[in-house]
N, CA and C of each residue as an Amber inpcrd file, in Angstrom:
protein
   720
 128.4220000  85.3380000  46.2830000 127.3320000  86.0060000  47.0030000
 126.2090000  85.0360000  47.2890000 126.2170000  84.2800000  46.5590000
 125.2510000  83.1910000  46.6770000 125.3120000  82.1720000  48.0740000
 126.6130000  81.8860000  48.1380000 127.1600000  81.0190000  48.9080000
 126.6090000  81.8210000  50.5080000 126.8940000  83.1360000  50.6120000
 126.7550000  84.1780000  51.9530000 125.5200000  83.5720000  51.9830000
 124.2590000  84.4270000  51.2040000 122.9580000  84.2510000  51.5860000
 122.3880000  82.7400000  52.0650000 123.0680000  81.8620000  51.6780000
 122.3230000  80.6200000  51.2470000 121.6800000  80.3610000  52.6450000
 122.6890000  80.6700000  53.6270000 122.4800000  80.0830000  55.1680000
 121.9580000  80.6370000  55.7580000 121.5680000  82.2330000  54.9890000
 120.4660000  82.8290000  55.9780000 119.3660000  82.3540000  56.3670000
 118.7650000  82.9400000  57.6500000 116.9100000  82.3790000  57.7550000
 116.1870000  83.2280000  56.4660000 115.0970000  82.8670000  56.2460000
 114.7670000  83.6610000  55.5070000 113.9940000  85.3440000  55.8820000
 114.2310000  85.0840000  57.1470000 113.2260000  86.6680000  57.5910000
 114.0600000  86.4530000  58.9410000 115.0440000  88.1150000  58.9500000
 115.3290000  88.1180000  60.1170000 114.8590000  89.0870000  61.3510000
 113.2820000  89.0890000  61.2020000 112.7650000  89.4960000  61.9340000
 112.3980000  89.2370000  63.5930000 112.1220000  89.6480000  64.9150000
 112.1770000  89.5800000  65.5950000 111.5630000  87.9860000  66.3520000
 110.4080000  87.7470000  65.1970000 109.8360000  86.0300000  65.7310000
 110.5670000  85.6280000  65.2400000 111.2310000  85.7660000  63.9000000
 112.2780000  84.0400000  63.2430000 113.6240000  84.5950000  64.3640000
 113.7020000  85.3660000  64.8440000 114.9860000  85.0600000  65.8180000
 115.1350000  84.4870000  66.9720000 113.6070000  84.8220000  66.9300000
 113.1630000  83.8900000  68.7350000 113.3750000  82.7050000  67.7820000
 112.2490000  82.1850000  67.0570000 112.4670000  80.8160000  66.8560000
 113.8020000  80.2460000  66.4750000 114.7530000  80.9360000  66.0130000
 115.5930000  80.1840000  65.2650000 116.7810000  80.1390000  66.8860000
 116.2920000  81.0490000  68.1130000 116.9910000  80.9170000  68.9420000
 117.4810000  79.6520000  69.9430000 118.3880000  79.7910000  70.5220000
 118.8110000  78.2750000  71.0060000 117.8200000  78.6920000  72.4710000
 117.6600000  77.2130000  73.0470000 117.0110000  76.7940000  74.3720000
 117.2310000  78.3750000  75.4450000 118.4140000  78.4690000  76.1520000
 118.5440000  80.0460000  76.8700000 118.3130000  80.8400000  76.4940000
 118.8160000  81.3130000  75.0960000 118.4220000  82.4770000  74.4470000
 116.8050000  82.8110000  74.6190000 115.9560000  81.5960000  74.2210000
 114.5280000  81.4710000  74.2260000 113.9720000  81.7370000  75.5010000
 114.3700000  81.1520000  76.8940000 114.1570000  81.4250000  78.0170000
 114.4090000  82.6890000  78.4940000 115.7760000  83.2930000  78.0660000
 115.6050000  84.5910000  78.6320000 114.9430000  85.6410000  77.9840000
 114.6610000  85.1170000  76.8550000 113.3970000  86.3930000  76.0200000
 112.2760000  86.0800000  76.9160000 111.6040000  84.9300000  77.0140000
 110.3710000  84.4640000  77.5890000 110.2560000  85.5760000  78.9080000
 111.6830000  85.1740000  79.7860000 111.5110000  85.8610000  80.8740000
 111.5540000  87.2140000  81.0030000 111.9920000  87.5160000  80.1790000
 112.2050000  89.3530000  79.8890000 110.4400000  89.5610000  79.6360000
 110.0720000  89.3860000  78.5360000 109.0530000  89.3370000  77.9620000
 107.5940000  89.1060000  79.2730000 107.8930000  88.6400000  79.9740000
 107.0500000  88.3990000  81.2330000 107.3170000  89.4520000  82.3000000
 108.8280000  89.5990000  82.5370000 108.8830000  90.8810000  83.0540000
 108.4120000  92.0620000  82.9910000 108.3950000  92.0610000  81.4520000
 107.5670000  93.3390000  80.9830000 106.2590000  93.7510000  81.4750000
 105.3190000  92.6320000  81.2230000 104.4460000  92.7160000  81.4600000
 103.6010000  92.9260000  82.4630000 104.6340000  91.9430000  83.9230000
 104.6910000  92.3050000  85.0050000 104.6950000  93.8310000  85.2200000
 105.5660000  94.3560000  85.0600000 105.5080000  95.7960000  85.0970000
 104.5420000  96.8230000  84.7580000 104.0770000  96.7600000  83.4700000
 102.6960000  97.2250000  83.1740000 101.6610000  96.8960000  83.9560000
 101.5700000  95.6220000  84.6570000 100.3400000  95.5370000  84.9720000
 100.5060000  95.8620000  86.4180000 101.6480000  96.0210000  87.4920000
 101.5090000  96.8800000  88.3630000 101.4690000  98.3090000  88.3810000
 101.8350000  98.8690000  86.8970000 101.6570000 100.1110000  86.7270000
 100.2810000 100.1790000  86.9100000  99.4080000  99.7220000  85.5610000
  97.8470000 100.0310000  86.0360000  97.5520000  99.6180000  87.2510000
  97.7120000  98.4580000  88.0850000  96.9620000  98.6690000  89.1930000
  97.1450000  99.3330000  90.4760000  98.4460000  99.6720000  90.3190000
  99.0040000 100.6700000  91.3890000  98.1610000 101.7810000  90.7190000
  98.3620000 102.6480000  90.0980000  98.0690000 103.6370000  89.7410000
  96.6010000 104.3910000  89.8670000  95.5980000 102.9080000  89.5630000
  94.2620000 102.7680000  90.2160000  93.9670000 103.1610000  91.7570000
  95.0070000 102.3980000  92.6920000  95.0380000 101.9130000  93.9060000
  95.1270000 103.2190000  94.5040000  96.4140000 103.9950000  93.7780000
  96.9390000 104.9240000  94.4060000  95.7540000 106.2370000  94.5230000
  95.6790000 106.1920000  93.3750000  94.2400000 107.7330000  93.0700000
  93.5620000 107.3480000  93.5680000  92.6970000 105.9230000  94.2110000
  91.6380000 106.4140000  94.7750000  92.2860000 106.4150000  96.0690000
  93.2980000 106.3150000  96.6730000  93.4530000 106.2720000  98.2120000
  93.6990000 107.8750000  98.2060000  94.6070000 108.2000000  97.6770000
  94.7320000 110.0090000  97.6390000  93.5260000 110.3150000  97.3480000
  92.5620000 110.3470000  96.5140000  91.1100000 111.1170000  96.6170000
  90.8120000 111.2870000  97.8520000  90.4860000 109.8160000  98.6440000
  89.8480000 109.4520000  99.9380000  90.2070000 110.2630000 101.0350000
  91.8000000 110.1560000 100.9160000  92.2980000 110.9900000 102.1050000
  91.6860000 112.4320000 101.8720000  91.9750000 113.1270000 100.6940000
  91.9910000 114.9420000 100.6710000  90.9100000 114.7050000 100.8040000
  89.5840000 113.9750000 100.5140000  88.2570000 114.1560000 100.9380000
  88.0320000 113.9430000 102.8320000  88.6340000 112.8960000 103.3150000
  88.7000000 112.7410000 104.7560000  89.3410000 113.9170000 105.4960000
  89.9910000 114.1740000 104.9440000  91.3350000 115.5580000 105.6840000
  89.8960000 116.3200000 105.7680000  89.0580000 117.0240000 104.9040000
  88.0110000 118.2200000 104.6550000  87.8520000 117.9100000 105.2140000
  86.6490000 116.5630000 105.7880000  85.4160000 116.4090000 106.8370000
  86.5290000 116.3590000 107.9660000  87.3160000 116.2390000 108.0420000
  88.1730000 116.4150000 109.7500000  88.0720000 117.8060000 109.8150000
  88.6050000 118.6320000 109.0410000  89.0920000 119.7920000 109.1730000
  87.6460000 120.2160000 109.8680000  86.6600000 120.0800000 109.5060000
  85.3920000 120.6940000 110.0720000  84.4630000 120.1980000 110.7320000
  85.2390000 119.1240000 111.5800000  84.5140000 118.5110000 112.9290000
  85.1550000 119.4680000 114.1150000  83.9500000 119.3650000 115.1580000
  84.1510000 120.0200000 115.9400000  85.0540000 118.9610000 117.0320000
  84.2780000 117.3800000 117.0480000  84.5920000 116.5160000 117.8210000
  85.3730000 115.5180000 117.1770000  85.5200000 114.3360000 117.7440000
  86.1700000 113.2650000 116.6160000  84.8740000 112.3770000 116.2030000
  84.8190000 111.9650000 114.8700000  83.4330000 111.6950000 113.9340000
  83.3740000 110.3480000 114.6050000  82.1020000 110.0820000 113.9800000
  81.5520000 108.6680000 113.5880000  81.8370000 108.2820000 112.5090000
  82.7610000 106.8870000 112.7730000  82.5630000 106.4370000 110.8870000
  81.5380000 105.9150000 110.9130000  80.4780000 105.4600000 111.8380000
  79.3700000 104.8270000 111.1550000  78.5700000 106.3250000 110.1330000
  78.1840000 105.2980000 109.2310000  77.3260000 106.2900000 108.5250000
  77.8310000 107.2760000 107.5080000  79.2880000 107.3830000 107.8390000
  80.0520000 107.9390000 107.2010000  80.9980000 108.0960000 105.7840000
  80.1840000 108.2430000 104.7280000  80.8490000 107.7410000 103.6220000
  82.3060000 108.0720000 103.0000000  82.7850000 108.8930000 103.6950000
  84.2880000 109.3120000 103.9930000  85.4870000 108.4180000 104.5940000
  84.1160000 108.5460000 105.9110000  85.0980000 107.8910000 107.1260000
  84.8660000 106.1290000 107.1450000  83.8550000 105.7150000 106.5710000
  83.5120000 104.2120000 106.8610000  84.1480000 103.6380000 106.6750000
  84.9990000 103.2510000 105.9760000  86.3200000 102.3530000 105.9580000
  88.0320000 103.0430000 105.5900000  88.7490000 101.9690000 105.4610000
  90.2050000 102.3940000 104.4500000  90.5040000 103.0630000 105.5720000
  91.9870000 103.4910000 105.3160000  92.7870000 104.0470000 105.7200000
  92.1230000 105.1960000 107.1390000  91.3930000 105.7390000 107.1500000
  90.6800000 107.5260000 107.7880000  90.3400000 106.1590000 108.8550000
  89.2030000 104.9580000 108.7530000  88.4570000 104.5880000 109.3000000
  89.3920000 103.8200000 110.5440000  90.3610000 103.2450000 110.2630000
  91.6420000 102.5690000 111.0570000  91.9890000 103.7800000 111.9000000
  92.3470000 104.5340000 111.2350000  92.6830000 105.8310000 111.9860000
  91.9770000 106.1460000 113.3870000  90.3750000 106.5150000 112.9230000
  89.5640000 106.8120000 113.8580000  89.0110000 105.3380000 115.1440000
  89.6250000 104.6870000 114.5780000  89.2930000 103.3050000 115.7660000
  90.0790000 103.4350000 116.5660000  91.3280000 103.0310000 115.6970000
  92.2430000 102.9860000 116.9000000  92.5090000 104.5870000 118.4130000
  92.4420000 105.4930000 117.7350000  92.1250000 106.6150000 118.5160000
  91.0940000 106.7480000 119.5990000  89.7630000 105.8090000 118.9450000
  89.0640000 105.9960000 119.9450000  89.3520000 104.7360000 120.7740000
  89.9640000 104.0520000 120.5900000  89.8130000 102.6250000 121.4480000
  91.4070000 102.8320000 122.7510000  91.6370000 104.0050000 122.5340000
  92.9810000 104.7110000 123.0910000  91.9660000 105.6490000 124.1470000
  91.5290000 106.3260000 123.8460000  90.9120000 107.0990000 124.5710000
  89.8330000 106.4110000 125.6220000  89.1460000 105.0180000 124.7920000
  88.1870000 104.3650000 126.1980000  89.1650000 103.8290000 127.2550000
  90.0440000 102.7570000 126.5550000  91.1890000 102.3020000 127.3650000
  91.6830000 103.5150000 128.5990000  92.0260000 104.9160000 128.0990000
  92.3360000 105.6270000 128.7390000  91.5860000 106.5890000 129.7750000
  90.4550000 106.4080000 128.8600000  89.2510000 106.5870000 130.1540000
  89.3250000 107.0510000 131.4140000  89.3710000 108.0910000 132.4080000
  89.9200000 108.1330000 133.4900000  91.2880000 108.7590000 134.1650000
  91.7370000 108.5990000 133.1320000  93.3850000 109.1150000 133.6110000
  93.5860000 110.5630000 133.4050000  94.1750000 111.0370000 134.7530000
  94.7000000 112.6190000 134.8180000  95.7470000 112.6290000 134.0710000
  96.8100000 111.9280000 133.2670000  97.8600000 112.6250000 132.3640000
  97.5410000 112.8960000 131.1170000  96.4460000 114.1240000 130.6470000
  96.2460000 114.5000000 129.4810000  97.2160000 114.3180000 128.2070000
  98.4820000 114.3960000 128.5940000  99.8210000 114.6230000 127.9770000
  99.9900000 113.0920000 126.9950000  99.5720000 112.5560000 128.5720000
 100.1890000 110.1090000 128.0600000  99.3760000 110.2610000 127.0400000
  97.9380000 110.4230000 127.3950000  96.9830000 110.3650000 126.4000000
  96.9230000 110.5850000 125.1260000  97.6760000 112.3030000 125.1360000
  97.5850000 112.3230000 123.7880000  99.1930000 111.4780000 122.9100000
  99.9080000 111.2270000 123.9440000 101.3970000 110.5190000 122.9760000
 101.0810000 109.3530000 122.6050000  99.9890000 108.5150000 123.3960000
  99.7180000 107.0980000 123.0540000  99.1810000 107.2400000 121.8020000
  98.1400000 108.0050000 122.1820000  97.4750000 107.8480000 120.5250000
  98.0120000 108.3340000 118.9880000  99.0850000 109.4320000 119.5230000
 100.1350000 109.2440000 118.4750000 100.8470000 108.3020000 118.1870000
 100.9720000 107.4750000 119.1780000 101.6790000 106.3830000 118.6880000
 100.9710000 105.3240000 118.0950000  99.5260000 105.6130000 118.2650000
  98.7110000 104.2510000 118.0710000  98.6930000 105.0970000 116.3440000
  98.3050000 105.8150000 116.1900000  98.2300000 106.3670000 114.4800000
  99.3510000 106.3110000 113.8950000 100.9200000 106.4830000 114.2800000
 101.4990000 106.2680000 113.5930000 101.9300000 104.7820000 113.0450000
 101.5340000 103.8370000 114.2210000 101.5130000 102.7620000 113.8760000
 101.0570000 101.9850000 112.8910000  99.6360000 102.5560000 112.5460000
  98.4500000 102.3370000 111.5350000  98.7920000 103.1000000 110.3400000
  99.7760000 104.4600000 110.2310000 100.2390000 104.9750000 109.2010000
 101.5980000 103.8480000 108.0510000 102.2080000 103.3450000 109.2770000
 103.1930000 102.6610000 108.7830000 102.7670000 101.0080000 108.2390000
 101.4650000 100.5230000 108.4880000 101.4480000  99.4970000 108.2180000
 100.6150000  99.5470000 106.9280000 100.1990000 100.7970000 106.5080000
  99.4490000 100.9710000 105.3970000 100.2060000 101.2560000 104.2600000
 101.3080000 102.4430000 104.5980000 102.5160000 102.4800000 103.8320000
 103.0050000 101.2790000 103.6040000 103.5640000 100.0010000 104.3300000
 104.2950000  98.7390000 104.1150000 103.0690000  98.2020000 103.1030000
 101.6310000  98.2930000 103.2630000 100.7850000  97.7970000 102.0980000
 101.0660000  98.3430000 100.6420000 100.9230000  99.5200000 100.5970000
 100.7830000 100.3370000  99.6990000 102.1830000 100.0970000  98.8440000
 103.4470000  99.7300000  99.5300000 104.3800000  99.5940000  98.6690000
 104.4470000  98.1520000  97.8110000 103.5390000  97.4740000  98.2640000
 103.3330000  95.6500000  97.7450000 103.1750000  96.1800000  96.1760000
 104.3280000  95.4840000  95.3840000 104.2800000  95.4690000  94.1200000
 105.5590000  96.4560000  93.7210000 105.8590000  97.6690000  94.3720000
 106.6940000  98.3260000  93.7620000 108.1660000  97.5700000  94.1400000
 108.0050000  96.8890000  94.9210000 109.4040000  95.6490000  94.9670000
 110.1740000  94.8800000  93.8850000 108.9200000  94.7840000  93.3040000
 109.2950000  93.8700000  91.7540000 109.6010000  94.5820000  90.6940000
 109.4480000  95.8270000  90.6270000 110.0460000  97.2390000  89.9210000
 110.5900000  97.0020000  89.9040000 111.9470000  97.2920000  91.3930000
 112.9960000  97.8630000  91.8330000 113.7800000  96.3710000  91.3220000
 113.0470000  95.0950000  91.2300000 114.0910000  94.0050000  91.4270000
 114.1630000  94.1690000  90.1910000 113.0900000  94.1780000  88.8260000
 113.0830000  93.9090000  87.5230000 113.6500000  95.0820000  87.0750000
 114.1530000  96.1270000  87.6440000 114.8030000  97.3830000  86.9970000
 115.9660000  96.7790000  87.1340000 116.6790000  96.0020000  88.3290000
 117.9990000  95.7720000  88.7750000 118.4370000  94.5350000  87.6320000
 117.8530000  93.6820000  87.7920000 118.2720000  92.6040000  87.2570000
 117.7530000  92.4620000  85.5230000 117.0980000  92.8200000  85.0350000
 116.6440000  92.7220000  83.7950000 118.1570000  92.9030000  82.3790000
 118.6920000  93.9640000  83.0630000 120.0020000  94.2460000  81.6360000
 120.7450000  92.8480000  82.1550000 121.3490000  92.8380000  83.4790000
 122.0230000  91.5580000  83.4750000 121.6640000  89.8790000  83.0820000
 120.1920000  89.9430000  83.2490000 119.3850000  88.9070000  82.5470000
 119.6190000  89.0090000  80.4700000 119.0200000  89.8070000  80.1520000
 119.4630000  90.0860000  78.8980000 121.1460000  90.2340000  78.5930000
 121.9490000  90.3380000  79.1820000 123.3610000  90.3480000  79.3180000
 123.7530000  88.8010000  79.0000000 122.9770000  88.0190000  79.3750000
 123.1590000  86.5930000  79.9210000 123.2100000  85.7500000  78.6340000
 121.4530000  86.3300000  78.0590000 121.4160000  85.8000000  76.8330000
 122.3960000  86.4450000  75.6000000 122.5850000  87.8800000  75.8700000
 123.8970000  87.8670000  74.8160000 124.5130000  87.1370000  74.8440000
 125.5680000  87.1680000  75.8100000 126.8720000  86.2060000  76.2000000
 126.4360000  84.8710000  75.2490000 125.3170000  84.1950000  76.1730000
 125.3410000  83.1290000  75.4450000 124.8760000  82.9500000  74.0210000
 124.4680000  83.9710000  73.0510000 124.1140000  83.8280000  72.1020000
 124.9480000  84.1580000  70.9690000 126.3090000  84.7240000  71.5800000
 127.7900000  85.4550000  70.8800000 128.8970000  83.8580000  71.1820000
 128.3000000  83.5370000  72.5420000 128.7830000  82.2520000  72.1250000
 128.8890000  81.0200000  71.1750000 127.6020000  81.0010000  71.2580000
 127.2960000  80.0440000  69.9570000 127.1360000  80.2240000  68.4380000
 127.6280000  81.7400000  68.6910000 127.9380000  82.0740000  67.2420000
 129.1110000  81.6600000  66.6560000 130.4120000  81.7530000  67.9260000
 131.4260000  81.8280000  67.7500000 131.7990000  79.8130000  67.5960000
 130.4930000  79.2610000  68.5790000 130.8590000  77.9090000  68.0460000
 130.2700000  77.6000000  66.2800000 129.5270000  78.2040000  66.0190000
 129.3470000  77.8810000  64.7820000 130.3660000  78.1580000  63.5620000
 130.8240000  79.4340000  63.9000000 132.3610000  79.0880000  63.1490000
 133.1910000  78.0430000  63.1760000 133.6390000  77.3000000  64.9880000
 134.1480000  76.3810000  64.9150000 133.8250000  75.5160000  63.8200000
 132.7040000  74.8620000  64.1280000 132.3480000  73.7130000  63.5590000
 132.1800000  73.6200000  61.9660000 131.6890000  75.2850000  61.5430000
 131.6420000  75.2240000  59.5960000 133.0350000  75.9620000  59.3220000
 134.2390000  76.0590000  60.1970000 135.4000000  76.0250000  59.5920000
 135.1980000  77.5690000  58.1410000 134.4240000  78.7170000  58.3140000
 134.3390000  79.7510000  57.7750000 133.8190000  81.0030000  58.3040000
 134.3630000  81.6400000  58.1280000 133.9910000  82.7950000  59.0950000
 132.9540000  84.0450000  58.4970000 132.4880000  83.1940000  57.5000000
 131.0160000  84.1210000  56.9130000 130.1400000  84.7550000  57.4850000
 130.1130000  86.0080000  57.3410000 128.9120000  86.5560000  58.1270000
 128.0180000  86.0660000  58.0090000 127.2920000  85.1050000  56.9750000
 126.0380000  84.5830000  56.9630000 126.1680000  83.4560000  58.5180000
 127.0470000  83.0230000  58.7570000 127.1460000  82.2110000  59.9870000
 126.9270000  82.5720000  61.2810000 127.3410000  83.7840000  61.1640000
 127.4100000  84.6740000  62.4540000 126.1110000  85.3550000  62.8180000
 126.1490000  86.3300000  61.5420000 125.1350000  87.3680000  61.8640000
 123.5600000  86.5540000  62.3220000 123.0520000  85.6160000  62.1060000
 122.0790000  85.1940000  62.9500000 121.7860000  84.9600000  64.5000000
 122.9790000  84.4400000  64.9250000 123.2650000  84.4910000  66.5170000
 123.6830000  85.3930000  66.9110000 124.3900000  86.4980000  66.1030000
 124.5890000  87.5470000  66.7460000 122.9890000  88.6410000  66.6820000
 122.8880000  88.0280000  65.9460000 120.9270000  88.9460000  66.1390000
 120.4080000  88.5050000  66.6980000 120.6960000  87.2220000  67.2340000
 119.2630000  86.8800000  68.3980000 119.9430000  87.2560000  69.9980000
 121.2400000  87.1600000  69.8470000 122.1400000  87.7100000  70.9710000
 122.0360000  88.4960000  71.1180000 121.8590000  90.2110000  70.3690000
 121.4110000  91.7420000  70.8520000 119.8200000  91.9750000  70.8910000
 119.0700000  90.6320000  70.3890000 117.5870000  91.0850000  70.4980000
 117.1870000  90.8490000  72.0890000 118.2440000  89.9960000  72.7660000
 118.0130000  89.3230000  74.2550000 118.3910000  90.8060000  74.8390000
 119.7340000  91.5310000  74.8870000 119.8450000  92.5740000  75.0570000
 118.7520000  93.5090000  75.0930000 118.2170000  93.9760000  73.9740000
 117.2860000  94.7410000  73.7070000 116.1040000  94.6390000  74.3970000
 115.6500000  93.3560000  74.8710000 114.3670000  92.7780000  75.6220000
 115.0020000  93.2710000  77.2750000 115.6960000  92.5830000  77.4950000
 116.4600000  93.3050000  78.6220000 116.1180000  94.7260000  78.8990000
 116.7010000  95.7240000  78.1310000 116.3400000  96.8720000  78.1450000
 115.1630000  97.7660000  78.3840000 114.3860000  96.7690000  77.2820000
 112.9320000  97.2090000  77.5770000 112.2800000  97.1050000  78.6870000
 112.7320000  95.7820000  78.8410000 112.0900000  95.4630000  80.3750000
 112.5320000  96.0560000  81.3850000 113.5590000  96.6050000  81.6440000
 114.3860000  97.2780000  82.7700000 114.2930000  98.8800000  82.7470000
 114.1540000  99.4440000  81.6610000 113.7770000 101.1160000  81.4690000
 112.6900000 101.3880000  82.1150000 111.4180000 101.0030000  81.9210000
 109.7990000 101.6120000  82.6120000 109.8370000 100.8880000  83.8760000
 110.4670000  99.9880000  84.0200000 110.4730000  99.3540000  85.5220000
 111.0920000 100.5960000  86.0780000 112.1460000 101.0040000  85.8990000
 112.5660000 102.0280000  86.5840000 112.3240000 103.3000000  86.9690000
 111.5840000 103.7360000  85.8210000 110.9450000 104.8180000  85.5820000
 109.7150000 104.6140000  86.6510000 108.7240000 103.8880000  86.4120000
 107.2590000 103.7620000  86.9440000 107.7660000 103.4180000  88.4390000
 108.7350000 102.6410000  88.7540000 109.1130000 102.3420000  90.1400000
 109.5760000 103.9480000  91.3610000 110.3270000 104.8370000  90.3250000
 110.7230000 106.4600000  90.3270000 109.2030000 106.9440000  90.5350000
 108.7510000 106.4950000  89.8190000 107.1730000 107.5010000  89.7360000
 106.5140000 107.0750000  90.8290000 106.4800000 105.6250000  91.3760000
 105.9050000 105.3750000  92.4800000 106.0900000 105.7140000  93.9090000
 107.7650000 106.0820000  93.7000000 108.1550000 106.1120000  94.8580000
 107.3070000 107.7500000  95.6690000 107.7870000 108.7000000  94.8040000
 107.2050000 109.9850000  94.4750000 105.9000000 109.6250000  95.3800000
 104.7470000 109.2880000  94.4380000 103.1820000 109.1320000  94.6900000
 103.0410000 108.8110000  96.1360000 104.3620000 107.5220000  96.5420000
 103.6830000 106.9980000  97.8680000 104.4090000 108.0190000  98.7890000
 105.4430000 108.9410000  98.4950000 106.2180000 110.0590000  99.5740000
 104.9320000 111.1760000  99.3790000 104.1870000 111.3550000  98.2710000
 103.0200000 112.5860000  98.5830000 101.8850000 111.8260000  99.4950000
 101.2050000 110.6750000  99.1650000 100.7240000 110.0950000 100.0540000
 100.7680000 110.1820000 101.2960000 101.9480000 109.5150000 101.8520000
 102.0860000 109.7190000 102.9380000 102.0500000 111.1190000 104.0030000
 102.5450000 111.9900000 103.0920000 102.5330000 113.6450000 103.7970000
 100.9100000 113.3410000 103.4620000  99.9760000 113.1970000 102.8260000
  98.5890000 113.3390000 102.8660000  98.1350000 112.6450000 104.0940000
  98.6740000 111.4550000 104.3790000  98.5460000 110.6620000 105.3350000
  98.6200000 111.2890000 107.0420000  99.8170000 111.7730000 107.2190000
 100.2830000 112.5570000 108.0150000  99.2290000 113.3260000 108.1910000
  98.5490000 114.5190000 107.7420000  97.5420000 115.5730000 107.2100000
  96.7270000 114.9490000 107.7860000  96.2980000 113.6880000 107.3050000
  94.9280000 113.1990000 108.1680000  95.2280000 112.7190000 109.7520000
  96.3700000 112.7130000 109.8560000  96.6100000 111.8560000 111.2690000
  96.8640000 112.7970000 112.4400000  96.9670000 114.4690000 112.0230000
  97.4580000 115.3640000 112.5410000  96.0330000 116.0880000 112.8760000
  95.0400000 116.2160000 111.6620000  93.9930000 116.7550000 112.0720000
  93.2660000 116.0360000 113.3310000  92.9480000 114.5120000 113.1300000
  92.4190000 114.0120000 114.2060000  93.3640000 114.0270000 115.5410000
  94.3120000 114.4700000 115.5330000  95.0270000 114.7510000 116.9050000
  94.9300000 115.8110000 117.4090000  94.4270000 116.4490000 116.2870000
  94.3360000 118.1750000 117.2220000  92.4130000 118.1290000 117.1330000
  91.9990000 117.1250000 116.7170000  90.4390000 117.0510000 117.3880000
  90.4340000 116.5040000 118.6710000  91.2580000 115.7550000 118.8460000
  91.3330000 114.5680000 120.0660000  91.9720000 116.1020000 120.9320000
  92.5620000 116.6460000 120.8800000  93.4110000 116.9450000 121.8080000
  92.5710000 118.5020000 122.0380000  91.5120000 118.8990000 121.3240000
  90.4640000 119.7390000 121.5320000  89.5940000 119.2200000 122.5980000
  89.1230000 117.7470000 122.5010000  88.1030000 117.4130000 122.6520000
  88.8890000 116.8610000 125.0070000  90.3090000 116.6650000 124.6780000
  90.4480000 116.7470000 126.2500000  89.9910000 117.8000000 126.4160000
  90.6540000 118.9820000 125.9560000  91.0440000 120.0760000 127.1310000
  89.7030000 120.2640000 127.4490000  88.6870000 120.5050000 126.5060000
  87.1680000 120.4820000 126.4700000  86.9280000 120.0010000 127.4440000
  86.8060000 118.5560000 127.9780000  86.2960000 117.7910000 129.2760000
  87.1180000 118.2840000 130.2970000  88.8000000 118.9720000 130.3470000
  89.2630000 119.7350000 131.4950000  88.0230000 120.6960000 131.8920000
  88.0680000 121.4830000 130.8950000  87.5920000 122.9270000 131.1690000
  85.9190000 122.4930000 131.8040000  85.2800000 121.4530000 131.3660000
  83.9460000 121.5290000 131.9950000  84.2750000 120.6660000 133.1270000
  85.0430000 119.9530000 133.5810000  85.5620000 119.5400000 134.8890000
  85.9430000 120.7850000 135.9490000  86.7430000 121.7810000 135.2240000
  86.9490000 122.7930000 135.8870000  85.8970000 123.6320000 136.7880000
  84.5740000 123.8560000 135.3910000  83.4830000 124.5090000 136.0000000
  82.9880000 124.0850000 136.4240000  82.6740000 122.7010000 136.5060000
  81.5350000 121.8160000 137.3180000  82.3150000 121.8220000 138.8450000
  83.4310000 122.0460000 139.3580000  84.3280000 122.0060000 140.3080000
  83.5180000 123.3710000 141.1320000  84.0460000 124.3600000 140.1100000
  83.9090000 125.9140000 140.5320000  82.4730000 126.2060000 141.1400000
  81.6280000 125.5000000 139.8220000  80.0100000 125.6870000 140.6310000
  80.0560000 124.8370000 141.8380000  79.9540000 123.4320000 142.3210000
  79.9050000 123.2730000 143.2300000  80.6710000 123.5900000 144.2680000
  81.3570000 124.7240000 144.0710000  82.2500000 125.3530000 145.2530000
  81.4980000 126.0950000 145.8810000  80.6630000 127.2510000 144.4780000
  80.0410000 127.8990000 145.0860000  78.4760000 127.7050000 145.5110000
């Protein structure tokens, strides 16, 4: 019994396995271990990012809902910037451009097209970061996979070479070989999860998004018929 223990480390706890681990083994903990972290820290700052852009909007959606015309963002602590404020530019810079023209109809499709345009390039922002989720959810077990392999390997060379097949020989590389595993894991579970959770947030978003892009179209598209109808009467009076 003596002989078993002798070759143990003395603590086979999770640092003496890193340390006692070979060169890859060490690298792919490192990198797991960074992965992790990666992940957490786009959790908090997505998560930041995300609540206040959803506040902004359900607060912007209200002040649309109860304009009569399409707003001013100057001055506007709703509308002054972010997401609402892109919105309302480009709309109006559709409507000067358009200035003039009898096809009420072009008018209003352009500027749907000009908002959805501005919807989609905010979405392509908003997803920056949840990429590295999806990659560190994918690849993380096979990364930790890697360092098993190689750490079951060199267990199995250490038998070669001490010619005994003692578990005291083994069982060390085989513990730093399932702790690579295990890091793997960790790192690849909440990636997946929080990446799931994100996806969610940015599909409600966007229907919030929509919400705001729909109200200012049916202001815009108030605010033609409006200039029809006093075109109409200004016609009618000077008829009569």
């Amino acid at each position: 019994m003596q002989i078993m223990t002798a070759n143990l480390p003395p603590d086979l706890g999770p640092w003496q396995m890193f340390l006692h681990a070979g060169g890859v083994v060490q690298a792919v903990m490192v990198g797991l271990a960074l992965a992790s972290i990666v992940t957490w820290t786009v959790l908090v700052a997505k998560t930041w990012e995300l609540r206040r852009i959803g506040r902004s909007l359900r607060t912007a959606r209200a002040v649309l809902a109860r304009a009569v015309q399409l707003p001013d963002t100057e001055g506007n602590p709703h509308l002054g910037d972010g997401i609402v404020h892109d919105l309302i530019v480009e709309a109006r810079a559709e409507l000067q451009q358009s200035a003039g023209l009898p096809d009420k109809a072009g008018i209003k499709e352009r500027i749907a097209s000009r908002l959805e345009r501005v919807e989609l390039n905010h979405v392509r922002h908003l997803r920056i970061g949840t990429g590295l989720l999806a990659t560190i959810g994918a690849t993380a077990p096979f990364v930790g996979l890697l360092g098993t392999v190689w750490g079951i390997m060199n267990s199995f060379i250490g038998i070669a070479k001490s010619n005994t097949t003692s578990l005291a020989v083994v069982a060390p590389g085989i513990a730093e070989a399932l702790q690579a595993m295990a890091l793997g894991l960790v790192a690849a579970i909440p990636a997946v999860v929080i990446y799931n959770h994100f996806s969610r947030r940015l599909a409600a978003l966007r229907g919030d998004l929509g919400d705001v892009s729909a109200e200012l179209q049916r202001i815009i598209s108030r605010d033609l018929d409006r200039r029809e109808a006093s075109k109409a009467d200004a016609a009618a009076v000077s008829m009569h």
